[in-house]
N, C-alpha and C positions, 0 to 999 in steps of 0.2 A: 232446519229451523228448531231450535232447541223450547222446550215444553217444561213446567216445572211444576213438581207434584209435592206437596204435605206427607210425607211418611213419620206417622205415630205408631210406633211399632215395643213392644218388649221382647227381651230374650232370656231365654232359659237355657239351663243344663244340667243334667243329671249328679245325682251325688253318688253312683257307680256306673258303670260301666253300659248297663242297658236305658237307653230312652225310650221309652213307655207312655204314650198319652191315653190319660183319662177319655173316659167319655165323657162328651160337653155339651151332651144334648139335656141334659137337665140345668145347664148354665141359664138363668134367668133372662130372657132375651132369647134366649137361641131356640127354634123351632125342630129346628135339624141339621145335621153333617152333611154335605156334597163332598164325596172322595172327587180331588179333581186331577188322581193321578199322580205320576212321578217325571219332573221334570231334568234334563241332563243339562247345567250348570259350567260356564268355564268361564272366567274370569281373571283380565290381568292388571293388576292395580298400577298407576303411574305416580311417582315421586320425584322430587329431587333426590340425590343421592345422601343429603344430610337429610333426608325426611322432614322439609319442612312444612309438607299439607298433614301427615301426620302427626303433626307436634300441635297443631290449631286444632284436628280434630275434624280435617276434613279427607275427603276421598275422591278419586278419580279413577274409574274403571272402563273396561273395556269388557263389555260379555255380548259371547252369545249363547244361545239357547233360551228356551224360555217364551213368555208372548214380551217383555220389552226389552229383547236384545238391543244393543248400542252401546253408545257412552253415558256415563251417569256420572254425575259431578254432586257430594252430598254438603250442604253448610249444616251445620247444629243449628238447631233455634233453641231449642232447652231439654232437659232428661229426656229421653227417647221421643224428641222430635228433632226432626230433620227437614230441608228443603232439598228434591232430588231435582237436578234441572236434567233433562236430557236430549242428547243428540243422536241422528242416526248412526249407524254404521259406515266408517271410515278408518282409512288405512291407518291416518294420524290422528292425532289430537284435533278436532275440530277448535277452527277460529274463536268462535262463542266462548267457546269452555275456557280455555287459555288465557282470552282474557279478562275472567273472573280470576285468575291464578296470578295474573300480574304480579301485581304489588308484592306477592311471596316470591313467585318465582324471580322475577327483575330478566337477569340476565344468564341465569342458570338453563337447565334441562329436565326435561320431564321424559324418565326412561321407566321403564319395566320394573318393578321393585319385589313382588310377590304375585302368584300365582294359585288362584283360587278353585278347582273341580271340587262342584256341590252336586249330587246326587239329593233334588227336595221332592220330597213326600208329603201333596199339598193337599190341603183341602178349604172348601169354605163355611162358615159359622153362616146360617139363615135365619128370617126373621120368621113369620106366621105368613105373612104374604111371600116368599122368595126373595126378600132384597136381601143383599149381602151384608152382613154386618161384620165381615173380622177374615184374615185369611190366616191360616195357622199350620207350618208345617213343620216338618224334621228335615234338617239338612245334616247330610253325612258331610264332614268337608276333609281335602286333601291338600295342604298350603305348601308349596315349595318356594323356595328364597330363590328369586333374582338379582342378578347384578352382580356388585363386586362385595367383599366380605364372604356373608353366608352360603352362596351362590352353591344352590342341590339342596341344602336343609330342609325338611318334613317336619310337619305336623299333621295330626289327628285328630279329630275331634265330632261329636253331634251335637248338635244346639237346636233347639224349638224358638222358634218367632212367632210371634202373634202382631200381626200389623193390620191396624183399624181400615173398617174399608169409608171411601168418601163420605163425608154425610152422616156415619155413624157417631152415636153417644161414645164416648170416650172413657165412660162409667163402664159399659163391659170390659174392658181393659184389665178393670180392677176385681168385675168378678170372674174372669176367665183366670188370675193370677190365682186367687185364693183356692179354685178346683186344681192347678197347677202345683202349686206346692205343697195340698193334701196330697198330692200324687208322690210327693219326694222329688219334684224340680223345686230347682233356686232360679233366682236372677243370675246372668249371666255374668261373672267375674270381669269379662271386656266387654266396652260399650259398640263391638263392630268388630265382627271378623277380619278384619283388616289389622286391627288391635290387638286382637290374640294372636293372629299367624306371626306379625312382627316381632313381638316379646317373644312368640317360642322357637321362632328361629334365628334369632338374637346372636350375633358373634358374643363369647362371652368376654366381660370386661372385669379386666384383673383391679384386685382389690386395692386400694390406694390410701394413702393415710388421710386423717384427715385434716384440711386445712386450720393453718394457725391462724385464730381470731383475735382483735385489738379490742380488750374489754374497754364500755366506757358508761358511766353515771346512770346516764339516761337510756344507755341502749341500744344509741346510733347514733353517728355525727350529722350535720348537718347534708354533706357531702351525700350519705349515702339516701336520706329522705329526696332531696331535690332528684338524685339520679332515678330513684325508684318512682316517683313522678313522671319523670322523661318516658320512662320505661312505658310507664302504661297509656300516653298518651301517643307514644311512637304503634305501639299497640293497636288503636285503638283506629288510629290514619289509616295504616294496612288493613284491619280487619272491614273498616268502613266503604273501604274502596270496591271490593264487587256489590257491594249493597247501593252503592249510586250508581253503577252498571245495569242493575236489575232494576234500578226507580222505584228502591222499595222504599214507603214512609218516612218522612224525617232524616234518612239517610245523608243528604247533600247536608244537612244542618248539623247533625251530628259530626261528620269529616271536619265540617267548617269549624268548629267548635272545639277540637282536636287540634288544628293546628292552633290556633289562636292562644290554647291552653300551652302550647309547647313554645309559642315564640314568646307568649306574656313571662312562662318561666325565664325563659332567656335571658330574657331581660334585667325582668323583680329578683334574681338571684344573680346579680354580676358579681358581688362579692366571695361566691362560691364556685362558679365557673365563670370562663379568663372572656370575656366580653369582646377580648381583639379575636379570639378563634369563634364563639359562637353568632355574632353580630351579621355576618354575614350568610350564616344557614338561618336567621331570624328575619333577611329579609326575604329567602327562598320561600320562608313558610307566611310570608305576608303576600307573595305572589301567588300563593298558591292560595291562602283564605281567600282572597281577591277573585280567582277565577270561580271558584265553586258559592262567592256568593253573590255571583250575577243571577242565578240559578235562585238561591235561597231567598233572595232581596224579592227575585219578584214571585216567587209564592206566599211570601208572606204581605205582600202590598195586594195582589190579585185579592187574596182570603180578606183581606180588610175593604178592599172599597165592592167585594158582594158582599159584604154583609152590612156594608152603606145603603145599599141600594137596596136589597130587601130586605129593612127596616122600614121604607121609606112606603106611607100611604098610597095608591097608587094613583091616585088625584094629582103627585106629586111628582110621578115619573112621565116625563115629557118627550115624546118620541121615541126611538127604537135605542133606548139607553142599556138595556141589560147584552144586546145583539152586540151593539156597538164594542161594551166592557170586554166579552167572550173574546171578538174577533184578534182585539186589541192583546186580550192575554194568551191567545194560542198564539199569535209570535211572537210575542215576547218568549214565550214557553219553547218553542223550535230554537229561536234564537240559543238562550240560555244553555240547552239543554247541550246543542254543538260544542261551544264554549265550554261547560263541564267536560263533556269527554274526549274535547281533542286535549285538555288539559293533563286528564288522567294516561292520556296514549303517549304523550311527549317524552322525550328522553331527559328532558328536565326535572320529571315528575319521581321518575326510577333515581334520578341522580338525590334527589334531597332524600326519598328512601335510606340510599347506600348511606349517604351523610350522618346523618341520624342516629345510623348503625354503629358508624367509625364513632362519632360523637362520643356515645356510650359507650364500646370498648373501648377507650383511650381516652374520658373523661379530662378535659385540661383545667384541674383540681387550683382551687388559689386555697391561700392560708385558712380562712374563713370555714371550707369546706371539712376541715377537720376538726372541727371545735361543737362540744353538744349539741345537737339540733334546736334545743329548748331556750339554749343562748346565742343563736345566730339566726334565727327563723323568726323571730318576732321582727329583729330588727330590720328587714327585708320587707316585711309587709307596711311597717311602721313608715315605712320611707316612701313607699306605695302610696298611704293614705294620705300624708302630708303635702304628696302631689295634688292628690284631686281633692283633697280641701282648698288648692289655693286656686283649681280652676273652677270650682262652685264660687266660691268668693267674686271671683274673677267674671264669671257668668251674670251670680247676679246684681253687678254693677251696674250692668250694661242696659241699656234701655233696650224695650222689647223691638223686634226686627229682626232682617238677616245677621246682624255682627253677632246678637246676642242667640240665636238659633245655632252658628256655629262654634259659639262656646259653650254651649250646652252639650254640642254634639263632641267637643274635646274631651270634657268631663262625662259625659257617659260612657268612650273611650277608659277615660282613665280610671274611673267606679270598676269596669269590667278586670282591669288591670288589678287594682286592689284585693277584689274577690276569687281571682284565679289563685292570688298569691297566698291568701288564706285558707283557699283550699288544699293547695298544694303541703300546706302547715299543718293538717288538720290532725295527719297520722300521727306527728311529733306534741302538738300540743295539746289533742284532745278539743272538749267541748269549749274551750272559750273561743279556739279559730273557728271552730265550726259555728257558733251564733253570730263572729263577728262577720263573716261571710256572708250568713244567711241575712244581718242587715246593710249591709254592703249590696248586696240583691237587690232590694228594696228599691236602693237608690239605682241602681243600674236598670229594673226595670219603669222606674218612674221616666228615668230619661232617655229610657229605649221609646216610652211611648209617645213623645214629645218628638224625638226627629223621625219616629214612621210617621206622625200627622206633619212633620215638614216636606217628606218624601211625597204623601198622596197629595198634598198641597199641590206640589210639582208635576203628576200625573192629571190629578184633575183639570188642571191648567190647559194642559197639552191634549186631554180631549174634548175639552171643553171649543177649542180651538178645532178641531178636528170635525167636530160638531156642526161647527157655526159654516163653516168651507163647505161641508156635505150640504148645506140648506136644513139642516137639523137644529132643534129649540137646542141651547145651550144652558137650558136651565136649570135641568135637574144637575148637571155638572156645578152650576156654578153653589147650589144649595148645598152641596156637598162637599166645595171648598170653604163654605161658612162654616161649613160642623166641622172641618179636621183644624181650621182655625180657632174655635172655640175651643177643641179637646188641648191644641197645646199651649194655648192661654191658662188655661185649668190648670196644667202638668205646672208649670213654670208657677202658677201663685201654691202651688203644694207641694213645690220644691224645697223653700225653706223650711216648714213644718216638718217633712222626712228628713232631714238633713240634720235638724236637732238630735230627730229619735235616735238616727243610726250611730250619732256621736258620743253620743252620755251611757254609759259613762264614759272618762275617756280611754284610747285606746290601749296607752299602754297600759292600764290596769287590767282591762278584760282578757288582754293576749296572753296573762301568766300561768305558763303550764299549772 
């Protein structure tokens, strides 16, 4: 069963040859030193063979020695933070771990890459009472290269870590550093012994010229902004993908969000890539937003109708309403949550990966895509926004009801559309995309909030109904399909009033680089 730990840790290393720790019993906070010995260290890091968990920054190891010998698998969370998830002791790669590796790995191999013997020299930082606040030690290390290339190359080296213990203020950190490098330690030049054995056992790579660049006005074609978009959105699918594994935060929202940003480019930039090649990896990434947000749809419907209900006086809640909500949303939540990960396991999942991939190295470039960013990016979004002016128009035509609830819901589609495309513009055109975006927003979430109250309309229905079968009052349900009725009565008469702001001035004048 794999367990995962917060490692806050810094690293040091000497500016000669000896590492030498201060005493840090004068360290503010710290009461005393507990020697806790010398631990024997051996460790084998696993990669693909192009190093692609090293290239994100992440780590897979296998040690023993020590008290949490096993597998440890590290994500970054930000500067010397980390999440270690780990597993026990096993011949291979434990299932868990692997498939947080997915998305990078796909269809490759995780073999043996480097080989870590640390000789650490530990102790602990305590408080006045004995709690632990810090563990701090010297590790001698000996990295040998596995695999193919460097395969025997050494390194040498000692490095001091200081890794916060649970619980602790994160301020000692800062003053254990400053007693640290009055001593003559630095910060440690790599972020992760894994990071310096690599570089220093590095086959070396012969000098190359350097590539000829096509000067132009503005600095980049349009071609190359929309790609670098792609990039970080292709990016950002694989990075998000063990993060809805683990069910950390906002993660399934973020993914979803991700693709959407990748197939809405698809699209808003046909004139820059060939629409007959992308069209159809634009509708893999609409299968795939699709499944991760059965997931999203209903955590964000769940968080809306509790906070319906405990708003609501309790004179006003009639029968076992909040039990009923709970039971209601934990299957939904089972449900969903299936559905996300047999989504993420499927060889359909790896295959729009691979696509994406090809996509990018082999860009299918039209004329458009080589012409200034500054003169082909407005007009992409321009054509964007002339859509969903004509489906706001269109919407509010329509007298209020279902026809006009799902013209709202086209045009909130298409608002989303628009502002993806503005954002994706922003690098090239600076701050006019960026505000026209941020009131393109506006409108997207005035009419996001309009079909979630069509949405809970629909659930409150359905338990209201659920209600009435069990011999239960259906009333507090039914009071709470008048309020989501009123909220998107509301949305729809403040539809036109936003819809001015975000338009004036008009568009093509604010899009001008």
């Amino acid at each position: 069963m794999a367990e995962t730990k917060r490692e806050i840790e810094r690293k040091y290393e000497a500016t000669g040859d000896d590492v030498r720790l201060p005493g840090l019993t004068g360290v503010p906070g710290v009461a005393r030193v507990a020697e806790r010995g010398v631990a024997e260290l051996d460790a084998v890091y696993y990669d693909t063979q192009d190093l692609r968990l090293a290239a994100d920054s992440l780590t897979l190891r296998r040690r023993t020695g020590g008290d949490d010998a096993g597998w440890h698998l590290k994500f970054p969370v930000a500067t010397g933070i980390r999440d270690e998830i780990r597993a026990p002791l096993s011949p291979e790669v434990p299932g868990s771990l692997a498939a947080l590796l997915r998305s990078r790995v796909r269809g490759g191999r995780l073999d043996p890459v480097v080989r870590l013997v640390s000789s650490r020299d530990l102790r602990h930082l305590l408080g006045e009472d004995g709690t632990p606040l810090a563990e701090v030690s010297v590790d001698s290390v000996r990295a040998v290269r596995l695999g193919p290339g460097r395969a025997g190359a050494t390194a040498t080296w000692t490095e001091v870590e200081v890794e916060l213990a649970d619980g602790a203020d994160p301020a000692l950190l800062d003053r254990v550093d400053q007693r640290l490098r009055e001593a003559g330690l630095r910060p440690a030049r790599s972020a992760s012994k894994l990071a310096r054995a690599l570089a220093e056992t590095a086959p070396a790579v012969p000098d190359l010229p350097e590539p000829r660049t096509v000067e132009h006005t503005d600095g980049s074609t349009a071609g190359d902004h929309v790609l670098a978009y792609l990039r970080a959105q292709r990016d950002a699918l694989v990075a998000h993908d063990p993060a809805v594994r683990r069910d950390l935060p906002d993660a399934v929202h973020r993914m979803r969000v991700a693709s959407r940003r990748l197939r809405s480019a698809l699209k808003s930039y046909g004139k820059v890539l060939d629409r007959t090649v992308t069209d159809p990896l634009g509708e893999e990434l609409k299968w795939l937003a699709g499944e991760l947000g059965v997931d999203r749809d209903r955590e964000v419907l769940t968080a809306r109708l509790q906070s319906r209900v405990a708003a609501l006086p309790r004179t006003l809640v009639l029968g076992p309403v909040q039990g009923r909500l709970r039971l209601w949303s934990v299957a939904r939540r089972a449900d969903a949550r299936r559905t996300t990960l047999a989504a993420l396991d499927s060889p359909r999942h790896l295959a729009l990966l691979d696509a994406l991939d090809a996509l990018l190295a082999a860009p299918p470039l039209r004329p458009a895509a080589h012409r200034p960013a500054a003169k082909a990016l407005p007009k992409a979004v321009l054509k964007e926004y002339e859509r969903l002016a004509g489906r706001i128009a269109h919407a509010l035509e329509l007298a209020p009801g279902d026809q006009r609830d799902r013209a709202l819901h086209d045009a909130r589609k298409a608002a989303k559309r628009v502002r993806y495309a503005a954002e994706a513009a922003v690098p090239a055109l600076g701050a006019p995309a960026r505000k026209f975006a941020k009131r393109m927003k506006a409108v997207q979430k005035l009419l996001g909030g309009h079909q979630d109250s069509v949405v809970a309309r629909e659930a409150l229905r359905a338990l209201a109904v659920q209600a009435q079968l069990a011999g239960e009052s259906a009333f507090t349900w039914g009071l709470l399909y008048g309020q989501e009725e009123a909220a998107g009565a509301d949305g729809e008469r403040e539809l036109p009033e936003v819809w001015r702001g975000a338009s004036r001035p008009k568009p093509r004048r604010r899009l001008k680089a």
